[in-house]
Backbone as CSV, one residue per row, in Angstrom:
resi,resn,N_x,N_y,N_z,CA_x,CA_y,CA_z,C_x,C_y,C_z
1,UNK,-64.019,-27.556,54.444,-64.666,-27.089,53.212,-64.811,-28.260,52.249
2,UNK,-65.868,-28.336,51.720,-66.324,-29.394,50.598,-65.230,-28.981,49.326
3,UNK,-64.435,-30.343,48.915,-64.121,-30.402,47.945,-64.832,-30.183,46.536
4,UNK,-64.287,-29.551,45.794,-65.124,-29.768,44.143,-64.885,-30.710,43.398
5,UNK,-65.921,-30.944,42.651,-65.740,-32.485,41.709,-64.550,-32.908,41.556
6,UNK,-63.498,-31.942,40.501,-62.147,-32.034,40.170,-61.310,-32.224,40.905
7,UNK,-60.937,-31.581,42.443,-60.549,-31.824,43.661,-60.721,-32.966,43.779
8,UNK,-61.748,-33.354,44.307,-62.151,-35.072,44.869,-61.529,-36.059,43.783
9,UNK,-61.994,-35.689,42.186,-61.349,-36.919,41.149,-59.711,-36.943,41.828
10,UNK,-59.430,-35.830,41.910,-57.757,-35.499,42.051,-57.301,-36.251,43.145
11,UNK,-58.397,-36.508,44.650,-57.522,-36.933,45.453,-57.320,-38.319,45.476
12,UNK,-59.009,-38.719,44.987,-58.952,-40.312,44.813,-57.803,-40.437,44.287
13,UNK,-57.551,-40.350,42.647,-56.703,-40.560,41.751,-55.034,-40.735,42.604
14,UNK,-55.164,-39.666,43.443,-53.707,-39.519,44.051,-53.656,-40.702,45.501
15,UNK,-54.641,-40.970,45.896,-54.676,-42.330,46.959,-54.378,-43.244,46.311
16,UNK,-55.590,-43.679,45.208,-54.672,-45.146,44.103,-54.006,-45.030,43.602
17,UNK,-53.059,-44.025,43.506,-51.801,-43.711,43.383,-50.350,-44.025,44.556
18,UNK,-50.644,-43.382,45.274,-49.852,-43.714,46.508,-50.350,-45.272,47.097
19,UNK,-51.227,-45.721,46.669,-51.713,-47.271,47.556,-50.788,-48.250,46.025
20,UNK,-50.771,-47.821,45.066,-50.470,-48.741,44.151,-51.180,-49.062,43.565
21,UNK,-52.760,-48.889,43.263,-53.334,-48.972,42.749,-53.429,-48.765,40.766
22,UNK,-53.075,-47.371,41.410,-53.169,-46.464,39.938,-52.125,-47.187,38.478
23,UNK,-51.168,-47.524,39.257,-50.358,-47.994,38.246,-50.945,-49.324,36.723
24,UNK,-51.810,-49.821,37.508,-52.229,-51.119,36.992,-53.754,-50.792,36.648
25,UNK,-54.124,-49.282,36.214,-55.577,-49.218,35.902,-55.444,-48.160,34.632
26,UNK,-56.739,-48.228,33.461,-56.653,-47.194,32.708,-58.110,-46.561,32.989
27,UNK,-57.907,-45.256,33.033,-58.845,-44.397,33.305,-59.696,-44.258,32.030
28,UNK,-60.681,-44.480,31.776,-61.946,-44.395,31.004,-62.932,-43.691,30.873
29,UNK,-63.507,-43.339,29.836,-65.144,-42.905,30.269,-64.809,-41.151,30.455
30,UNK,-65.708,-40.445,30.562,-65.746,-38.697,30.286,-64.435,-38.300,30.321
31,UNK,-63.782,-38.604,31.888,-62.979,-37.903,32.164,-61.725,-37.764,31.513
32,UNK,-61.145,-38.489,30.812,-60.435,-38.726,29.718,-60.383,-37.738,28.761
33,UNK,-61.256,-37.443,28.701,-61.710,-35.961,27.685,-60.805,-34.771,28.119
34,UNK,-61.083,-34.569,29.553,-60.580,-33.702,30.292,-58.829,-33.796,30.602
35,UNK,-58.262,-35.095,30.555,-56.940,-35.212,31.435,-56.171,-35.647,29.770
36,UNK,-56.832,-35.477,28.670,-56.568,-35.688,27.599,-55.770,-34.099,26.633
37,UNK,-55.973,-32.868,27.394,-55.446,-31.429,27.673,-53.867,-31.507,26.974
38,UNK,-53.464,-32.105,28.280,-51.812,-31.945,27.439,-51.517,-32.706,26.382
39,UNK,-51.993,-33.815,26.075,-52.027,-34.207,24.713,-52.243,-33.459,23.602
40,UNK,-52.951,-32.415,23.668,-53.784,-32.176,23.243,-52.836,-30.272,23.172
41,UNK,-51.848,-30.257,23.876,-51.567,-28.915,23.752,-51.692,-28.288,22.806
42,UNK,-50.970,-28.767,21.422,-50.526,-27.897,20.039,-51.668,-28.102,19.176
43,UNK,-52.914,-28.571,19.677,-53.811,-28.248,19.105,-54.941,-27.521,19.451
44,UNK,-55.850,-27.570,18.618,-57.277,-26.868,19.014,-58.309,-28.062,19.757
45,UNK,-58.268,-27.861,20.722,-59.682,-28.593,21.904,-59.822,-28.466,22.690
46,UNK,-61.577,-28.382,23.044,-61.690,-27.812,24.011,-62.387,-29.184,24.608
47,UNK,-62.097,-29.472,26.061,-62.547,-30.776,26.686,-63.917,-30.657,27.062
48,UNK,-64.086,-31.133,26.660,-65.766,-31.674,26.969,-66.371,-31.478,28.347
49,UNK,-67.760,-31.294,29.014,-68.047,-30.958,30.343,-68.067,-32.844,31.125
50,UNK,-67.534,-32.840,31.665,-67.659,-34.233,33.025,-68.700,-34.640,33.300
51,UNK,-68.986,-36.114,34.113,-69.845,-36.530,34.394,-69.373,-37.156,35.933
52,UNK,-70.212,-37.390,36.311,-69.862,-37.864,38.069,-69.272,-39.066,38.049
53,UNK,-69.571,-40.164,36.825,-68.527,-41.306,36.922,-66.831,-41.417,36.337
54,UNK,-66.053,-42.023,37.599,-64.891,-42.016,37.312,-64.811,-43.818,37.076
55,UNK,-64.485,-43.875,35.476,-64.299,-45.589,35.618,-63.052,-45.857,35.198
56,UNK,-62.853,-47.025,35.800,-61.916,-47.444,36.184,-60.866,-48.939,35.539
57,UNK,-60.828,-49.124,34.542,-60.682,-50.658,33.845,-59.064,-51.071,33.857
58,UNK,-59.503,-52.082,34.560,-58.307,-53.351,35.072,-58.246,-54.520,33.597
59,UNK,-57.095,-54.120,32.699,-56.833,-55.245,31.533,-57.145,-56.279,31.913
60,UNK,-57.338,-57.175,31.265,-57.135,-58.725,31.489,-55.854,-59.406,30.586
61,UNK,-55.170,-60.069,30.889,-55.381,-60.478,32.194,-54.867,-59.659,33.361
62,UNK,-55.649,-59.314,34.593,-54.995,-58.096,35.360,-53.207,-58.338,36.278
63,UNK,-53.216,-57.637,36.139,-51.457,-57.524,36.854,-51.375,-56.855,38.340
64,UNK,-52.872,-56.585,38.980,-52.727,-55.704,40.284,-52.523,-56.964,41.053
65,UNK,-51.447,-56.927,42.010,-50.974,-57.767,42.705,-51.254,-57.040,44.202
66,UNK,-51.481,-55.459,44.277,-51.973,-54.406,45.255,-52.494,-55.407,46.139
67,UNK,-52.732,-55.267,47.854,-54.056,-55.468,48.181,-54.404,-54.543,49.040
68,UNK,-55.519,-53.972,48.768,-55.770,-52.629,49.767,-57.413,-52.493,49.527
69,UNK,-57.835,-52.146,50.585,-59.384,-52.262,50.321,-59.732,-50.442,50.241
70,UNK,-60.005,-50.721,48.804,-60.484,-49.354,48.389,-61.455,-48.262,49.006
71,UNK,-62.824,-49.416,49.530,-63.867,-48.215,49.831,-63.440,-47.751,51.283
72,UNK,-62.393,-48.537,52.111,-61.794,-47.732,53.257,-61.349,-46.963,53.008
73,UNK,-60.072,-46.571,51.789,-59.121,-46.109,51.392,-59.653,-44.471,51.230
74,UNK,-61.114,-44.538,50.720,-61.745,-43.359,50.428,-62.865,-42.952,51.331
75,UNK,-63.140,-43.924,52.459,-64.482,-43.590,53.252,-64.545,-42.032,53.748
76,UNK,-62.804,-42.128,54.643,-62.911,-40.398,54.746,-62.774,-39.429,53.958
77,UNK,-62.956,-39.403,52.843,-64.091,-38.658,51.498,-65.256,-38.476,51.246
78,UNK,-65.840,-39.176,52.238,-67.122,-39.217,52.430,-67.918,-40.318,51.073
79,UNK,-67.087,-41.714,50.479,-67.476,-42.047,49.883,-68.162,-43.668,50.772
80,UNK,-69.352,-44.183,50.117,-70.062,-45.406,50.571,-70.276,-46.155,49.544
81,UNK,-69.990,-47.379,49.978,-70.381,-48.436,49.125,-71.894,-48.557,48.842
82,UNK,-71.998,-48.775,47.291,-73.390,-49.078,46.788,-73.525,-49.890,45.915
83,UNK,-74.288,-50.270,45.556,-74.434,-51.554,44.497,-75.882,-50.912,43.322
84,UNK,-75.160,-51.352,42.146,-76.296,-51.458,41.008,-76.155,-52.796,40.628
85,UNK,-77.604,-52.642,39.506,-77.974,-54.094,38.707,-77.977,-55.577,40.128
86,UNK,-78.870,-55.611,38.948,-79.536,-56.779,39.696,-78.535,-58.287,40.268
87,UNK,-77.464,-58.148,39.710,-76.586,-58.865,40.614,-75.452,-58.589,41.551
88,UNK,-75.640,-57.305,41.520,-74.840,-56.266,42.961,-73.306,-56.063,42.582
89,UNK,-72.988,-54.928,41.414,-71.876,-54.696,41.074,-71.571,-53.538,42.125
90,UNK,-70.180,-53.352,42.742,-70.153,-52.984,43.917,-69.280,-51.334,43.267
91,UNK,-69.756,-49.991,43.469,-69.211,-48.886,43.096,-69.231,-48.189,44.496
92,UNK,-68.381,-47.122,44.905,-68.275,-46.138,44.913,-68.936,-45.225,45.207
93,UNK,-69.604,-44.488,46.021,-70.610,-42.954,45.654,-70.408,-42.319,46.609
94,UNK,-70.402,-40.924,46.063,-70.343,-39.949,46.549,-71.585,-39.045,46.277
95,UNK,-71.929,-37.840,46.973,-72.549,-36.988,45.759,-71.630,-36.240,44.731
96,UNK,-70.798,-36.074,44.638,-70.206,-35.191,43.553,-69.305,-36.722,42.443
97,UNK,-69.093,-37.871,43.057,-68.725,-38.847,42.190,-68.702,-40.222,42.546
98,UNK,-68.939,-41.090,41.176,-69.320,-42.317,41.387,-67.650,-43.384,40.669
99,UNK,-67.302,-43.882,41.771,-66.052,-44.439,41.765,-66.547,-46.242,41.227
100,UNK,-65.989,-46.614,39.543,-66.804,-48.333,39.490,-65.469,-48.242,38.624
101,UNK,-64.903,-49.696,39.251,-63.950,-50.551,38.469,-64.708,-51.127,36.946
102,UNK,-63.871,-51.606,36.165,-64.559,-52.385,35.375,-63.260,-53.096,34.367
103,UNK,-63.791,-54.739,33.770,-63.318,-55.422,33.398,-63.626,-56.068,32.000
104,UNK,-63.003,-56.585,30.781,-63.326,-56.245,29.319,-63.862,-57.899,29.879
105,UNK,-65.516,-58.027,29.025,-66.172,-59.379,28.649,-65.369,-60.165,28.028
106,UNK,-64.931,-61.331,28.469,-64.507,-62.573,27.844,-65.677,-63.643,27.893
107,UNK,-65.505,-64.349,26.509,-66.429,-65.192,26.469,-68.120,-64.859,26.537
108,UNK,-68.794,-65.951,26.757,-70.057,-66.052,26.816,-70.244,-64.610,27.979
109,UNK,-71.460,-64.410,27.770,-71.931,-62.578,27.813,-72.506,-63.170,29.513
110,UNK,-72.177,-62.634,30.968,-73.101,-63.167,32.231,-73.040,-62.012,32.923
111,UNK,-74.007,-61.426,33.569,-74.414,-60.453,34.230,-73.446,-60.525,35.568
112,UNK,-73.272,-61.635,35.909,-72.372,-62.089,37.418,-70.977,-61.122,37.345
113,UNK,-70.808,-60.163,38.813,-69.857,-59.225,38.426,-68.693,-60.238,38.944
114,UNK,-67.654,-59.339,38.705,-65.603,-59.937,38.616,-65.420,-60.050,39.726
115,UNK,-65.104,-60.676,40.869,-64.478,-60.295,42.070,-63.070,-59.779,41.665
116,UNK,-63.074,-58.964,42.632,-61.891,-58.124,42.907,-60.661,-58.383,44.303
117,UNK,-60.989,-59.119,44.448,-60.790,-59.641,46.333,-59.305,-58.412,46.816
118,UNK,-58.838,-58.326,46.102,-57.329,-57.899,46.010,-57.680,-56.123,46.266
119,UNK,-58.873,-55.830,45.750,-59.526,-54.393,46.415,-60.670,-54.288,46.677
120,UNK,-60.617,-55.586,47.458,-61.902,-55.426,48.025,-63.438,-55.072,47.275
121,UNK,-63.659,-55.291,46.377,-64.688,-54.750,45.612,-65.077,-56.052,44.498
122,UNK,-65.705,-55.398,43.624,-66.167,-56.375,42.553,-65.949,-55.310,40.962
123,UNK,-65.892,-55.952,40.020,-66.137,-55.225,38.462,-66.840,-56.007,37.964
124,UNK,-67.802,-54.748,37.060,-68.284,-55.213,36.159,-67.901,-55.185,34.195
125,UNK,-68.162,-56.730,33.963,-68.114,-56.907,32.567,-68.170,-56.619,31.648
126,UNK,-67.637,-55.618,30.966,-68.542,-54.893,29.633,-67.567,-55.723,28.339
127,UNK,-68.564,-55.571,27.627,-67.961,-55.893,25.781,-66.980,-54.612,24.832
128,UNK,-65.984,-54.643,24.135,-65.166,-53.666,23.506,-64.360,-53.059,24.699
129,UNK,-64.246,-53.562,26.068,-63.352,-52.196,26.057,-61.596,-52.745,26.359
130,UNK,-61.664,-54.230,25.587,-60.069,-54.772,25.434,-59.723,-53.334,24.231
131,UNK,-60.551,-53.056,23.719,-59.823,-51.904,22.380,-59.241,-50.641,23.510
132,UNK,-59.652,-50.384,24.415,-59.273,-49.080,24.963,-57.939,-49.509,25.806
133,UNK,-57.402,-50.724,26.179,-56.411,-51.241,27.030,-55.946,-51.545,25.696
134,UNK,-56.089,-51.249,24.633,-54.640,-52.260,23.220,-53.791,-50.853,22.885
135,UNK,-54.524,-49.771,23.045,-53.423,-48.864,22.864,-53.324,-47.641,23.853
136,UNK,-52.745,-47.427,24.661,-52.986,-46.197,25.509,-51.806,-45.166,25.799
137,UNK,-51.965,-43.991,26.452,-51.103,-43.288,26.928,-50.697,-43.170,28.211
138,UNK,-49.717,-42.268,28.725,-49.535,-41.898,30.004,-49.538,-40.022,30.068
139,UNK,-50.613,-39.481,31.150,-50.592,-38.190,31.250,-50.302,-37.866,32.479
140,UNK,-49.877,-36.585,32.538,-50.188,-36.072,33.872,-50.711,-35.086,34.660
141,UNK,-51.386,-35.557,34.971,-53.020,-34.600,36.118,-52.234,-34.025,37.150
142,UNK,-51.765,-33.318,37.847,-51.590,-32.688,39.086,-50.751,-33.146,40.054
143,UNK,-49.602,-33.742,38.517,-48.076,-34.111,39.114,-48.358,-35.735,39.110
144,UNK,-49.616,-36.542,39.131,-49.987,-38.114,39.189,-49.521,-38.474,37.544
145,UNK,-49.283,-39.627,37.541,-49.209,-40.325,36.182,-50.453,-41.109,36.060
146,UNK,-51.332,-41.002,35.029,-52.198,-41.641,35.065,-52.484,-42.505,33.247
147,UNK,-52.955,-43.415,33.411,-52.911,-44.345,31.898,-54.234,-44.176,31.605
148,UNK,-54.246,-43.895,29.966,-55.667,-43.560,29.818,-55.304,-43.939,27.762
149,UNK,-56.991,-44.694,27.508,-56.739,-45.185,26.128,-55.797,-44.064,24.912
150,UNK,-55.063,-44.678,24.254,-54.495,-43.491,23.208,-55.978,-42.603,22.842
151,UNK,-55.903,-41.543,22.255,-57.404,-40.543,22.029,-58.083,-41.635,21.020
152,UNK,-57.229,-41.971,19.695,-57.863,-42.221,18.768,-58.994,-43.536,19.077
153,UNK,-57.955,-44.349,19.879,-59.024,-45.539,20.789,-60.441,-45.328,21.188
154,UNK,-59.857,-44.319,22.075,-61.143,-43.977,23.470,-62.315,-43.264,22.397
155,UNK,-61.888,-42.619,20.998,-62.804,-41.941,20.243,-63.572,-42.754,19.533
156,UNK,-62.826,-43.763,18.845,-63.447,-44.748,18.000,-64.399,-45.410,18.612
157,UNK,-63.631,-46.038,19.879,-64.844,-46.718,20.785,-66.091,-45.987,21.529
158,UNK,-66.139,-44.881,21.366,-67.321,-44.353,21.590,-68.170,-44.313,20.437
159,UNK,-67.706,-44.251,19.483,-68.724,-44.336,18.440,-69.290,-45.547,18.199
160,UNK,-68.825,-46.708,18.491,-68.854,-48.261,18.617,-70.374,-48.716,19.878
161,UNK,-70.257,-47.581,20.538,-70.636,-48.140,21.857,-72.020,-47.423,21.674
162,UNK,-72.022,-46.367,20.764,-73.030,-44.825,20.869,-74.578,-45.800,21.351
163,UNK,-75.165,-46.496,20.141,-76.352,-47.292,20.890,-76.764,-47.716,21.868
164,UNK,-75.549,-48.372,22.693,-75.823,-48.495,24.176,-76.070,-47.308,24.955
165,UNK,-75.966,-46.098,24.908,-76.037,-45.132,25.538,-77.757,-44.799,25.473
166,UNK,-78.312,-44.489,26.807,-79.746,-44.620,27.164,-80.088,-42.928,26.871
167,UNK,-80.778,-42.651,25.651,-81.663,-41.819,25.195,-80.494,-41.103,24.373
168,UNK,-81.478,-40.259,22.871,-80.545,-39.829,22.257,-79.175,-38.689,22.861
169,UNK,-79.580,-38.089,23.964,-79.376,-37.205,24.220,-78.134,-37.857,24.911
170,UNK,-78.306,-38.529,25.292,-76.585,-39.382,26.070,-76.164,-39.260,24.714
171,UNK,-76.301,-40.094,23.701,-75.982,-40.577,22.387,-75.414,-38.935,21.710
172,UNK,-76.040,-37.819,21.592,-75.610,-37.516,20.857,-74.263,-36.315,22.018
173,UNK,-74.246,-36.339,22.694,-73.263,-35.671,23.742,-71.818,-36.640,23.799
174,UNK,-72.548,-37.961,23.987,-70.735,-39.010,23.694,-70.530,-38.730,22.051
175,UNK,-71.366,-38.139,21.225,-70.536,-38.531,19.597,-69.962,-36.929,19.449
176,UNK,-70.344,-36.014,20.050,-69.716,-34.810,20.091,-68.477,-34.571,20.700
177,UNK,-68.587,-35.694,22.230,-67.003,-36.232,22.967,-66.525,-36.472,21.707
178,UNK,-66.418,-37.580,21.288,-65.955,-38.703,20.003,-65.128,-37.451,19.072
179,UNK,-65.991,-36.466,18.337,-65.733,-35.708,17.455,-64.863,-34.954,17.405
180,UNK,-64.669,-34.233,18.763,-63.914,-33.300,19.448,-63.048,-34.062,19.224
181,UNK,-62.355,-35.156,20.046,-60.992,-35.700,19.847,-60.573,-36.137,18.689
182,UNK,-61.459,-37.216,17.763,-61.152,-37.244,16.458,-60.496,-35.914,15.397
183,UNK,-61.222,-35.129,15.507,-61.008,-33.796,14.919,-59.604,-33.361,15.915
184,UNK,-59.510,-33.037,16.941,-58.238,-32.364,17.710,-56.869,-33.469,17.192
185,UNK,-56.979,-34.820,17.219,-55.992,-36.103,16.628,-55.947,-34.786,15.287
186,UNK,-56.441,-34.942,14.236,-56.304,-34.485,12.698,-55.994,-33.274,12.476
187,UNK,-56.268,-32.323,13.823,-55.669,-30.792,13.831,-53.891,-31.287,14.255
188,UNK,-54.011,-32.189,15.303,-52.499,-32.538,15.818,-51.475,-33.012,15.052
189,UNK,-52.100,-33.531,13.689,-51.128,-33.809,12.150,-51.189,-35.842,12.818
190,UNK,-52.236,-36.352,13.643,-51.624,-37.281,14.029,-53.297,-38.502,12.992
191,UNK,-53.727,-38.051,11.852,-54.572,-38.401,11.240,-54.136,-40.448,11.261
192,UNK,-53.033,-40.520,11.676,-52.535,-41.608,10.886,-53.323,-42.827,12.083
193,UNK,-53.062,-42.037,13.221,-53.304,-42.819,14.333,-54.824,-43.195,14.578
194,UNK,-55.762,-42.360,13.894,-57.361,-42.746,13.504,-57.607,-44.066,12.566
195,UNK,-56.624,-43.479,11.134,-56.559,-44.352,10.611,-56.362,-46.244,10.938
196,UNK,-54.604,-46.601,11.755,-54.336,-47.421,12.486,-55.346,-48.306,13.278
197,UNK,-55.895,-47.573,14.059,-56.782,-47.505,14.820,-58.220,-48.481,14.407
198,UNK,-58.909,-47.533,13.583,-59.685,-48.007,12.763,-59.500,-49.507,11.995
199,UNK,-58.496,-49.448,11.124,-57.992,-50.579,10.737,-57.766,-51.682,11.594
200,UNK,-57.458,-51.952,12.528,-57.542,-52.880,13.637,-58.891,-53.292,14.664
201,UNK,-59.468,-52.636,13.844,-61.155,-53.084,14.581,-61.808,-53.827,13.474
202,UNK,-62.273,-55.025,14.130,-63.445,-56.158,13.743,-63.878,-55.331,11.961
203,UNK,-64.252,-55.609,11.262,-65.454,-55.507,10.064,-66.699,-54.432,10.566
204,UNK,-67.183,-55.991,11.456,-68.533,-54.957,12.144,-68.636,-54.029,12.886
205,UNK,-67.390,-53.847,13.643,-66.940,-52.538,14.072,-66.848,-51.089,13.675
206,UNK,-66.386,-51.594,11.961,-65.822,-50.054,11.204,-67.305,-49.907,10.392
207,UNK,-68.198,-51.157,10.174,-69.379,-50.906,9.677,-69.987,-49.374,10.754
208,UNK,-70.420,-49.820,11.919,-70.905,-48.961,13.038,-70.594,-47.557,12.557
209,UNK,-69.538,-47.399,12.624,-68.520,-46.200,12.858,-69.079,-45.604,11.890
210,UNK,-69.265,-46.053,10.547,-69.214,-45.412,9.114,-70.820,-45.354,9.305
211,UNK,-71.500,-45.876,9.578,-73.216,-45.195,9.571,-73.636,-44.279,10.662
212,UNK,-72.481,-44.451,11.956,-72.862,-42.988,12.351,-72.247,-41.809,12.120
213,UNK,-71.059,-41.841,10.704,-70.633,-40.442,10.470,-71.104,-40.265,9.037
214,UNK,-73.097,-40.346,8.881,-73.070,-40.205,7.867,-73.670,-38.768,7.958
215,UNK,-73.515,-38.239,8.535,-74.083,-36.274,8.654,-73.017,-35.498,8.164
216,UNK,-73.117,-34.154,6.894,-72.243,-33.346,6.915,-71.098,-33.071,7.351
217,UNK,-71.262,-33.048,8.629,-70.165,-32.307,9.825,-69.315,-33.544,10.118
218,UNK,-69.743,-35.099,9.308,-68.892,-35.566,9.656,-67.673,-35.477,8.642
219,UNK,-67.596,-35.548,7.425,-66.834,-35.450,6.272,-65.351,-35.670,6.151
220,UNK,-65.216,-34.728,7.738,-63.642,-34.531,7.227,-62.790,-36.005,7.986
221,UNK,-63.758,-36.535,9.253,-63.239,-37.672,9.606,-63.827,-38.617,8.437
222,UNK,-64.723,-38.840,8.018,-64.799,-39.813,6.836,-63.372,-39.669,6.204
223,UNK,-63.678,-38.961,6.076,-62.429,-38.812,4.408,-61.113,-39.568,5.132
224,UNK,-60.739,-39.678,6.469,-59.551,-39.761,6.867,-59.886,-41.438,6.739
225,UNK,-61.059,-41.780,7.071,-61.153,-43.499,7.310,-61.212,-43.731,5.545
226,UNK,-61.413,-43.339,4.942,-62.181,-43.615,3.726,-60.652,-43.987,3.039
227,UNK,-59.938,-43.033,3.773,-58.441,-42.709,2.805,-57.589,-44.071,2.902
228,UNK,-58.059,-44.800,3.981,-57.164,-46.166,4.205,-57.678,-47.209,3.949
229,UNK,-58.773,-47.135,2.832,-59.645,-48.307,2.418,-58.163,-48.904,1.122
């Protein structure tokens, strides 16, 4: 019987788990929303709907000393190696999910992806996401321990990132992610940790942030950033 999305995230998760993998990665990107639950108990939130990518970000400087070649690790999952962008960043695919490492931009900005040799694969480069590896948690999914940015992080930096996201409609679905957790942090009495948070990002960073919560509905997180000026 075909696994379901959640199933499959679950088993990967539990292979780079048992391979050693898991220990030395923070989980990123939608799903976070979702495995973000027990955090999230004593308050009000409801997790956001998923997307087929599970990403995957290795700090720098990385500490996986692992060596295990991943896309074997998962082939009988029915997953195959594929490549995007024009210089062949190496992911993951399934139909129900797309498995891509990824590694925070240092320095001058180059399309050329990370080798990975150590799992067999490659990552790709992105800008901001040393902020989601500076503060994080540990949860647990289905008995796995898994590391994933503190909320207030993973929230801020979506609002940071919102422009890059291709058509409004991506754009305005990640700032509703964003909102949800921001707001669930401030139901959780944990306002302080937005604040913190905030305060430790670049100038041009908190500029961003503050012109996209200039709508109504944003108010009550204003007021919380506004409060630590």
């Amino acid at each position: 019987m075909a696994k379901s999305q959640y199933e499959l995230c679950i088993e990967v998760l539990r292979r780079l788990e048992k391979a050693g993998v898991l220990k030395d990665v923070v989980i990123v990107g939608s799903w976070c929303t979702l495995f973000y639950k027990d955090f999230f108990s004593d308050a009000s939130y409801l997790a956001p709907l998923k997307t087929r990518d599970v990403d995957l970000l290795i700090p720098w400087p990385s500490s996986t000393k692992t060596k295990v070649d991943v896309a074997e690790l998962l082939r009988d999952l029915g997953f195959v190696v594929g490549f995007t962008g024009s210089e062949g960043y190496v992911r993951l695919e399934h139909p129900e999910l797309i498995v891509e490492f990824l590694v925070p931009e240092r320095g001058r900005a180059s399309d050329k992806p990370y080798p990975l040799p150590e799992l067999g694969l490659n990552a790709q480069a992105l800008r901001f996401l040393d902020f989601l590896a500076r503060s994080t948690i540990t949860a647990k999914v289905e008995g796995i321990s898994v590391m994933l940015p503190h909320p207030a992080n993973f929230a801020l930096h979506k609002l940071v990132v919102l422009s890059r996201r291709p058509g409004p409609e991506k754009q305005a679905k990640d700032k509703e992610a964003a909102m949800r957790v921001l707001e669930a942090l401030i139901d959780k009495g944990k306002a302080d940790s937005i604040r913190e948070a905030f305060g430790a990002m670049p100038r041009r960073w908190q500029v961003k942030i503050r012109k996209r919560l200039a709508g109504p509905l944003d108010k009550k997180v204003m007021d919380i950033l506004s409060h630590g000026r």
